[in-house]
VOVEXGU-496159 format. One record per residue (C-alpha): residue in three letters; chain; y, x, z. Coordinates in Angstrom, 3 decimals. Layout:
  nufi  koltor        py        px        pz
   ALA       A         Y         X         Z
...
***
This chain:
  nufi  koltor        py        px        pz
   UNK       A     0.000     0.000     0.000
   UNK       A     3.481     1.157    -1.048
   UNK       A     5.962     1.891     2.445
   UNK       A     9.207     2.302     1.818
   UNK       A    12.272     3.147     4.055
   UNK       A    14.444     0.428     3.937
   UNK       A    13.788    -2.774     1.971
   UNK       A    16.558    -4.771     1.162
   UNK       A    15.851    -8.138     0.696
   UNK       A    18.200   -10.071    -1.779
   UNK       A    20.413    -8.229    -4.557
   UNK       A    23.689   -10.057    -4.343
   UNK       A    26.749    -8.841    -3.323
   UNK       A    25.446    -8.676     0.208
   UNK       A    21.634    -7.068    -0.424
   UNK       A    24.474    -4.253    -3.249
   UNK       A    26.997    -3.451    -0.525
   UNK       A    24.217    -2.488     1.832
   UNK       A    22.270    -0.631    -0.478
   UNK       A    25.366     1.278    -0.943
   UNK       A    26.000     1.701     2.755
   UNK       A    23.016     3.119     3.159
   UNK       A    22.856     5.589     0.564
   UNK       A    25.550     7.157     2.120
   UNK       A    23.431     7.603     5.175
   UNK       A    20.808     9.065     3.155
   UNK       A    18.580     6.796     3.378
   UNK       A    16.245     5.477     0.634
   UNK       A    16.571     1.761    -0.149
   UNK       A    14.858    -0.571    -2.275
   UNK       A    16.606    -3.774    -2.990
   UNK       A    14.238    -7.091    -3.716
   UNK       A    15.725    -9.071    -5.475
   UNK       A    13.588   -13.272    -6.244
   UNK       A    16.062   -13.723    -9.391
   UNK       A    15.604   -12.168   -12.977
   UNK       A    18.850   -10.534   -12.268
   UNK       A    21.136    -8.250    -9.126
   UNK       A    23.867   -10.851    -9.460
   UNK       A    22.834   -12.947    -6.038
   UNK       A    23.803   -16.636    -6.170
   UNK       A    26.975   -16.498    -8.331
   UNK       A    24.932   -17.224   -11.646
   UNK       A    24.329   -20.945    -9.760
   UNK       A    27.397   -22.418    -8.891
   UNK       A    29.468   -24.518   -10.893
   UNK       A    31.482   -23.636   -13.690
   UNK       A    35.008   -23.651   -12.873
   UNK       A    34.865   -21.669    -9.888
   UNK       A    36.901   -19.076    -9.229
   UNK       A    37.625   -17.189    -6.280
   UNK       A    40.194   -17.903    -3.282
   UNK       A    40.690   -13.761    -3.166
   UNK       A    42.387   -11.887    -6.044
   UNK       A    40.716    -8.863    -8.066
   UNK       A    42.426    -6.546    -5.984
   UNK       A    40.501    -7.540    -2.754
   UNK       A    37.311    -8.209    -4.439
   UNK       A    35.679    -5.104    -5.252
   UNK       A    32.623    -3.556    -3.525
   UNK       A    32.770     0.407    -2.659
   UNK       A    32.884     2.778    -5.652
   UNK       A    33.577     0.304    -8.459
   UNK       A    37.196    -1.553    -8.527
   UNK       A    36.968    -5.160    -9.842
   UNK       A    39.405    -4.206   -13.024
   UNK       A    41.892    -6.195   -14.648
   UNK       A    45.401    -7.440   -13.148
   UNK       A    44.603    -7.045    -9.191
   UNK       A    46.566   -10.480    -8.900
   UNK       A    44.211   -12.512   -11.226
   UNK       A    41.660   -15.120    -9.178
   UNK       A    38.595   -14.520   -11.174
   UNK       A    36.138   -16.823   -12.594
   UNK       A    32.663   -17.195   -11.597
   UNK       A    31.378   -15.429   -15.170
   UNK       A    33.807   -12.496   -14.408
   UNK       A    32.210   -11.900   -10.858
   UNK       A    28.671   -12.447   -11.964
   UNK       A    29.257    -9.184   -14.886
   UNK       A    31.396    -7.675   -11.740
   UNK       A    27.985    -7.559   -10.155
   UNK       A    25.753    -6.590   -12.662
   UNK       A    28.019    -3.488   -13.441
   UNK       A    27.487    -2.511    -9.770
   UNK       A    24.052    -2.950    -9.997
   UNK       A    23.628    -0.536   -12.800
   UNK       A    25.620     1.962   -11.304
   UNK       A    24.336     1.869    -7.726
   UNK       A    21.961     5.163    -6.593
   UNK       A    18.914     2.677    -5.485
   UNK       A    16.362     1.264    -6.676
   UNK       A    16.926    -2.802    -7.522
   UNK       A    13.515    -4.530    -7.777
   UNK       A    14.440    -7.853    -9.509
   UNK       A    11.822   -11.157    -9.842
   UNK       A    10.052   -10.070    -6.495
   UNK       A    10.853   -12.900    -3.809
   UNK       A     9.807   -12.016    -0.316
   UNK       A     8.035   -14.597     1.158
   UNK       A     7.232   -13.415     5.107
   UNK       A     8.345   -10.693     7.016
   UNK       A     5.726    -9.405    10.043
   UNK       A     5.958    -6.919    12.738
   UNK       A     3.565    -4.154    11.898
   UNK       A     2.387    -0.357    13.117
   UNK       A     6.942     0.236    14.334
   UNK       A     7.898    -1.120    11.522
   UNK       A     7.517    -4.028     8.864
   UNK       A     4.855    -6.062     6.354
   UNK       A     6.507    -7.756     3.511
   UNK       A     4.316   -10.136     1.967
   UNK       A     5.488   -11.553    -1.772
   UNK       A     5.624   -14.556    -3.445
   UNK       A     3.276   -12.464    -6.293
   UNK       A     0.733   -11.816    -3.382
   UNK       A     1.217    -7.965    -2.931
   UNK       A     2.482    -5.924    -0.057
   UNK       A     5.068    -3.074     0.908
   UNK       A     5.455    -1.847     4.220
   UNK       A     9.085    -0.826     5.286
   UNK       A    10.465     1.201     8.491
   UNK       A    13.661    -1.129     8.325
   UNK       A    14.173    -4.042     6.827
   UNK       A    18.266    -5.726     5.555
   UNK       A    18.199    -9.275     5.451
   UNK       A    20.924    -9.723     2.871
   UNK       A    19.709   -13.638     1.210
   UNK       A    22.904   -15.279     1.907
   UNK       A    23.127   -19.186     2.248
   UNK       A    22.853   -20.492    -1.261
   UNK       A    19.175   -21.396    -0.662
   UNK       A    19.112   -23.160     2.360
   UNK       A    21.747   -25.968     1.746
   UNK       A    22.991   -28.141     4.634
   UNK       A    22.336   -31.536     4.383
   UNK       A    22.943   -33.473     7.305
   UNK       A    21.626   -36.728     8.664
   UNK       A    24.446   -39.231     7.651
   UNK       A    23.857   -43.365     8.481
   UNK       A    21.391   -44.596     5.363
   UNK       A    21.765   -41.517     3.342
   UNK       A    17.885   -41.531     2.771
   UNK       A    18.300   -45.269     1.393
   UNK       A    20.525   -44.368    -1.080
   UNK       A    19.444   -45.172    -4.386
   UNK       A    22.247   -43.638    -7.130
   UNK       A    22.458   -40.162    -7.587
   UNK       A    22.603   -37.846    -4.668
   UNK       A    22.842   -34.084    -4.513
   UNK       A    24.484   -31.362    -2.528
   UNK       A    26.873   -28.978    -4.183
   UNK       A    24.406   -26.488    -4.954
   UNK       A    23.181   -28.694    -7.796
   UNK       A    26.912   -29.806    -9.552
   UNK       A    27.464   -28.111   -12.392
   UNK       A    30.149   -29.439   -14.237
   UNK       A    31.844   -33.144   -14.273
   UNK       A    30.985   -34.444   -17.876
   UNK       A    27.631   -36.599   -16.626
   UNK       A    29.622   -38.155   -13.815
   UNK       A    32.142   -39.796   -16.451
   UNK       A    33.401   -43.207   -15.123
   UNK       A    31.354   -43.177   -12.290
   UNK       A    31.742   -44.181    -8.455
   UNK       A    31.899   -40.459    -6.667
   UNK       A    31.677   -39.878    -3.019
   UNK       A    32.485   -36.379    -2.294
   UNK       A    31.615   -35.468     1.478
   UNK       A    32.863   -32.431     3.040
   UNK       A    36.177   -30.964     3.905
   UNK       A    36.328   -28.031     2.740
   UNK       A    37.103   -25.583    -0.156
   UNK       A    34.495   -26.849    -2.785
   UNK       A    34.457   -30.500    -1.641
   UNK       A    37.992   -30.716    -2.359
   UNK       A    37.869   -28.877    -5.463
   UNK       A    35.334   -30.560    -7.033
   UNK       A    36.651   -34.097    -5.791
   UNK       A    39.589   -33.231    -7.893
   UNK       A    38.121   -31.952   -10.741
   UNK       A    35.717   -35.236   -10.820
   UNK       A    38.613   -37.140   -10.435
   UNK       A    40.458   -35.221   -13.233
   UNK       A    38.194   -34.421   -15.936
   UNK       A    35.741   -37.126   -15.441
   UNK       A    38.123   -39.862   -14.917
   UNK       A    35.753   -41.221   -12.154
   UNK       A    36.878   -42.785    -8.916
   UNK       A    36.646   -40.388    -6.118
   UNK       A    36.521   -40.453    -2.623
   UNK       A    36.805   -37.850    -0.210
   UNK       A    34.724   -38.365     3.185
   UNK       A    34.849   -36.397     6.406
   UNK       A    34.747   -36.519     9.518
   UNK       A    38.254   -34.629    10.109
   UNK       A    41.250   -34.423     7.766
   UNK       A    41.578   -31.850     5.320
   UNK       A    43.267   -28.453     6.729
   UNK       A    45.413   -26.521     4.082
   UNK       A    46.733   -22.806     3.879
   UNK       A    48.971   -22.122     1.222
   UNK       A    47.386   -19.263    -1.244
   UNK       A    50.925   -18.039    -1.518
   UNK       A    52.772   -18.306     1.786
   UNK       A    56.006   -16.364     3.001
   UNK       A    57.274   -14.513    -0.411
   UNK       A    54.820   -15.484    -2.433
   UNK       A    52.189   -12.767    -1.351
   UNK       A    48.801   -13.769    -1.712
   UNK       A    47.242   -14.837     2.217
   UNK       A    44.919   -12.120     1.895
   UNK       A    47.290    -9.664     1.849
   UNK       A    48.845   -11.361     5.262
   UNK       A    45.256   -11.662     6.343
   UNK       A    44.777    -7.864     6.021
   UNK       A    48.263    -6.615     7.696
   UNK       A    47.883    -8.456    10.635
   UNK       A    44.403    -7.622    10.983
   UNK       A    43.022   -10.962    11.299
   UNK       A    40.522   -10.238     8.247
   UNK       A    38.674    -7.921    10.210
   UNK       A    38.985    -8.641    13.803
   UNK       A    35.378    -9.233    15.674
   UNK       A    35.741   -12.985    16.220
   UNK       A    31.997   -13.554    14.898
   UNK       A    30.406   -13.585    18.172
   UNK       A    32.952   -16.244    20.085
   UNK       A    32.053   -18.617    16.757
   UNK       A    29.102   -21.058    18.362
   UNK       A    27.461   -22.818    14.583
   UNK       A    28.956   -23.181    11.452
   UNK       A    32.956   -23.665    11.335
   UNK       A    35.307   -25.877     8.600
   UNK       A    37.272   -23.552     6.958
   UNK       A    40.643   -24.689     6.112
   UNK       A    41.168   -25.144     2.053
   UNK       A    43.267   -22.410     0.430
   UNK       A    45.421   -24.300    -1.928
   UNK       A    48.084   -23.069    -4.251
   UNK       A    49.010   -26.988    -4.325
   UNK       A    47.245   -28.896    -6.922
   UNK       A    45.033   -29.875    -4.568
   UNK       A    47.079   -31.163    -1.705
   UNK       A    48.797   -33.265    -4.542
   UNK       A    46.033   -34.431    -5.804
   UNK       A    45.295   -36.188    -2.604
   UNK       A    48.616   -37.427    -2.092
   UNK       A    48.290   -39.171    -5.383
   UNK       A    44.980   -40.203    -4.385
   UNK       A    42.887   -38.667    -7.036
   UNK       A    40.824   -38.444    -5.181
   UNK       A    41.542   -40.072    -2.216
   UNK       A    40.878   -39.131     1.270
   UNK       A    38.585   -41.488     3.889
   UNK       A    37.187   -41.315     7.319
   UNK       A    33.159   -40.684     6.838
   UNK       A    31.483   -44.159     5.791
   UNK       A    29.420   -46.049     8.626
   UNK       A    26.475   -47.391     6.558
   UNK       A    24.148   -47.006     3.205
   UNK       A    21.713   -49.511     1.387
   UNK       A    20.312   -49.092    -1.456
   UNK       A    23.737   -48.123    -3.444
   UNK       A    26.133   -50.674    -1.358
   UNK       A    28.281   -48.026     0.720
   UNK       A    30.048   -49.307     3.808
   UNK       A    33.606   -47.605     5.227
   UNK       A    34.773   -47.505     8.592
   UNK       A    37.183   -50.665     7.885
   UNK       A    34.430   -52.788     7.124
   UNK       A    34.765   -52.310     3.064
   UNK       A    31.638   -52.171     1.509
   UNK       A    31.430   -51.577    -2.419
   UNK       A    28.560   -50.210    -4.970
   UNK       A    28.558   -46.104    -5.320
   UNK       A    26.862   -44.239    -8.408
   UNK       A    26.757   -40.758    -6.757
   UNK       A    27.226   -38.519    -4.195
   UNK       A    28.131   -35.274    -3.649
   UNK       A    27.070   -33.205    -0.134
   UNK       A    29.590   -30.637    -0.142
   UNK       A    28.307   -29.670     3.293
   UNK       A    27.734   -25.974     3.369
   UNK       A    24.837   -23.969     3.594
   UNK       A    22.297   -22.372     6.830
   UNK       A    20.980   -18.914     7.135
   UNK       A    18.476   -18.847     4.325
   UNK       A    15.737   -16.245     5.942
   UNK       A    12.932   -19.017     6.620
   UNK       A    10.927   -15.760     5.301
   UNK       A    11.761   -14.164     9.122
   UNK       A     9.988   -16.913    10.885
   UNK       A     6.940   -15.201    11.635
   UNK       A     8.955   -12.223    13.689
   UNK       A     9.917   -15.334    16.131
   UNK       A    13.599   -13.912    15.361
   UNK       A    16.003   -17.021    14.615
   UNK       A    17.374   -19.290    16.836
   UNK       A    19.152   -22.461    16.507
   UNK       A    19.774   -23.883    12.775
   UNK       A    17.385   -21.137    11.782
   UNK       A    20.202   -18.610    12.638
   UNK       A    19.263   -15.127    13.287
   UNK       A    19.550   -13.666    17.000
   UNK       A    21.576   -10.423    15.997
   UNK       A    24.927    -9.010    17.261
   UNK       A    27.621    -7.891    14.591
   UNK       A    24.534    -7.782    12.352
   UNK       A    22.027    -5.925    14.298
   UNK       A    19.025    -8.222    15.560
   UNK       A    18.514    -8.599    19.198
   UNK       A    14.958    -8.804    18.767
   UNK       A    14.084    -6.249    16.258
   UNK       A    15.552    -2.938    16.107
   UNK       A    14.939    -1.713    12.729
   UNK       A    16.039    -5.399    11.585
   UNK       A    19.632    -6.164    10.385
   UNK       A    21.903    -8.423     8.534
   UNK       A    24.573    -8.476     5.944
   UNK       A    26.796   -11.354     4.476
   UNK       A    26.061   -13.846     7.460
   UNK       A    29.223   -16.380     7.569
   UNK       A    31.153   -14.991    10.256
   UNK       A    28.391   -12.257    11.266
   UNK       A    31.458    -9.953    12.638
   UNK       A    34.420   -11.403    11.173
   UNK       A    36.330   -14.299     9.070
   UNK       A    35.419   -11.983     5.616
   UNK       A    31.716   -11.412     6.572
   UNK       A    30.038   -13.232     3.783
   UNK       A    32.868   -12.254     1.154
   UNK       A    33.106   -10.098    -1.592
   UNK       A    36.330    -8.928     0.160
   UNK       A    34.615    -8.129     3.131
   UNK       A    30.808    -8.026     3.439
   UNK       A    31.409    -3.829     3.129
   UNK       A    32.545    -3.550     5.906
   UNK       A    29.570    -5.012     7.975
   UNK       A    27.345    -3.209     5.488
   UNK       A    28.386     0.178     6.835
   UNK       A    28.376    -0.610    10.182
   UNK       A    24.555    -2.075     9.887
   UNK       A    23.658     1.418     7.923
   UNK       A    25.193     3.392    10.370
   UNK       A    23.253     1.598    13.231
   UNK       A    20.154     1.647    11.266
   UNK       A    20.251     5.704     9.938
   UNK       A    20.733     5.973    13.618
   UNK       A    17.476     4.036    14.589
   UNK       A    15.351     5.941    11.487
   UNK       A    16.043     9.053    13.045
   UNK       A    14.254     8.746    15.879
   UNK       A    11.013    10.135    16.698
***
C-alpha cells in the first residue's frame, strides 16, 4: 500500500493553498481531489456569480489573480484562476479520487476510496469545503411541497423559472442575489423569506474604497474571532446598491418566513395563503467531511472539534477553508492562506517528531 506524508483531501482553493503552505515546510503533499478537475466547487455554482472581493484581494500565494485589481470577477475567471494554480503548484494533484473514510491507523491515517484502494498518510488536511453538504433545514410542510424545490447548490441560471411563483429563502448574499436576478431576468414573482431582515454593507463605503480594503486596515479581516462564533452565522449582504433597490421596489419583495405548506398552497404569517411553483433554499452549507466519521472527530452539525484549524482529537489532523475556522476570511479566496500556513506550520511541527 502506497503511504504518503500528507494527503490533502479536496483540490479547491482550500485543499491548493495548503498544499502550498506546506511545501514551504518541506513537506510532501498529495492533494485528492473527487472532481475531474483542481478547481474545487467553483465549476458548480450558478452562472452570474461573481465575487464580493476584487482581483486584488483574491489571489492565492505565488500567483496574482491578473487583470485590473479593482474588477469583481466572474465565476469562469476564478475557476481558470484555479486551474493556473494548480498547474503551477510543486505537489502532486490527484484528480477523480474521492475519499470516502478516514481511520486511525499504526500513528497515523487509512484513507479508503470511493475506487476501493488504499493510501496510508502520516497527516491528513481536510480541505472539502461546504459545497457538498448543503443545509436544508426543517421548515413547516416543506416535505409536502409538491412544485419544484431545490437548494442553491442546484440553480443554475433563471431561464426555466420564467413566469413562475419563486420563493427564495435565506438572507443572505446568494439568496438575495438570485431573488433579484429571478425577479429580473425571469420576470417571475419573487419573494424573499427569512426569519430576520436583510443586513446590508455597502461594497463601496467612506470614499469609495472597496470594504475589503477597510476590512484589512483595521484588521478586522484577520482577527481570531472563529472560536467565540457558536454554529453557522448570517452574513450581512455586500451590496453596491442594486440590490437594496431592488427590494425597495419589491422585485423581489421581502417577507417574514411562511407558517405552513400543502401540497403547493403556501401560507404567510398574515394568514395569506396562495399557490407557489418553486422554491429556492438559499440556506448555506455544513462541514462536508461525513468521510471523518469513523475517527469519532465532529461534533455538533457534523462540525469538526479543531481549534484555529488544528483538531482537538487528532494531532496529525487539520483543517483549511472552514467558515470562520480562525477568522471572518477563513473560507475565502482572500483569506483561506492565511489559515493554510498556520495549519502547515503546526503540522511540519508534529511530522518532526520522533
Amino acid at each position: 500500500m502506497e503511504h504518503l506524508d500528507v494527503a490533502v483531501i479536496g483540490g479547491g482553493q482550500s485543499g491548493l493553498a495548503a498544499a502550498h503552505a506546506l511545501r514551504r515546510r518541506g513537506r510532501t503533499p498529495v492533494v485528492l481531489e473527487a472532481s475531474a478537475r483542481a478547481a474545487g466547487s467553483w465549476p458548480h455554482y450558478y452562472d452570474s456569480l461573481t465575487l464580493f472581493s476584487p482581483a486584488g484581494y483574491s489571489s492565492l500565494p505565488g500567483l496574482p489573480f491578473g487583470g485590473d485589481p479593482q474588477r469583481y470577477p466572474h465565476r469562469d475567471e476564478v475557476v481558470a484562476y484555479l486551474l493556473r494554480y494548480a498547474d503551477q503548484l510543486d505537489a502532486e494533484i490527484r484528480t477523480g479520487r474521492r475519499v470516502s473514510a478516514v481511520r486511525a491507523e499504526d500513528g497515523g491515517f487509512l484513507l479508503a476510496l470511493e475506487d476501493g484502494s488504499h493510501l496510508a498518510a502520516r497527516a491528513v488536511v481536510a480541505a472539502t469545503g461546504g459545497f457538498g453538504s448543503p443545509n436544508r433545514p426543517a421548515l413547516p410542510g416543506l416535505d409536502s411541497f409538491t412544485g419544484t424545490l431545490l437548494h442553491v447548490t442546484d440553480y443554475r441560471s433563471p431561464e426555466p423559472f420564467a413566469g413562475q411563483r419563486v420563493v427564495v429563502v435565506g438572507a443572505g448574499n446568494s439568496a438575495v442575489q438570485v431573488a433579484a436576478e429571478l425577479a429580473a431576468r425571469a420576470r417571475a414573482r419573487v419573494s424573499l423569506a427569512s426569519r430576520a431582515p436583510v443586513r446590508w454593507f455597502k461594497q463601496r463605503p467612506l470614499g469609495g474604497m472597496d470594504l475589503h480594503f477597510w476590512l484589512k486596515v483595521t484588521g478586522l479581516d484577520t482577527a481570531p474571532l472563529g472560536r467565540f462564533q457558536r454554529g453557522p452565522a448570517t452574513m450581512a449582504v455586500i451590496d453596491d446598491g442594486r440590490y437594496r433597490a431592488a427590494l425597495a421596489a419589491g422585485a423581489p419583495d421581502r417577507r417574514p418566513m411562511f407558517t405552513s405548506i400543502e401540497g403547493s398552497k403556501m401560507t404567510w404569517q398574515d394568514g395569506t395563503v396562495e399557490d407557489v411553483d418553486a422554491i429556492v433554499l438559499a440556506t448555506g452549507y455544513r462541514p462536508d467531511l461525513g468521510y471523518l466519521a469513523p475517527l469519532d472527530a465532529l461534533g455538533v452539525h457534523r462540525g469538526p472539534r479543531h481549534r484555529d484549524g488544528i483538531s482537538l482529537t487528532h494531532p496529525g489532523l487539520a483543517y483549511v477553508g472552514l467558515e470562520w475556522q480562525r477568522s471572518l476570511s477563513s473560507a475565502s479566496l482572500r483569506g483561506v492562506s492565511r489559515d493554510a500556513r498556520r495549519i502547515a506550520r503546526r503540522l511540519a511541527a508534529h511530522l518532526a517528531q520522533p
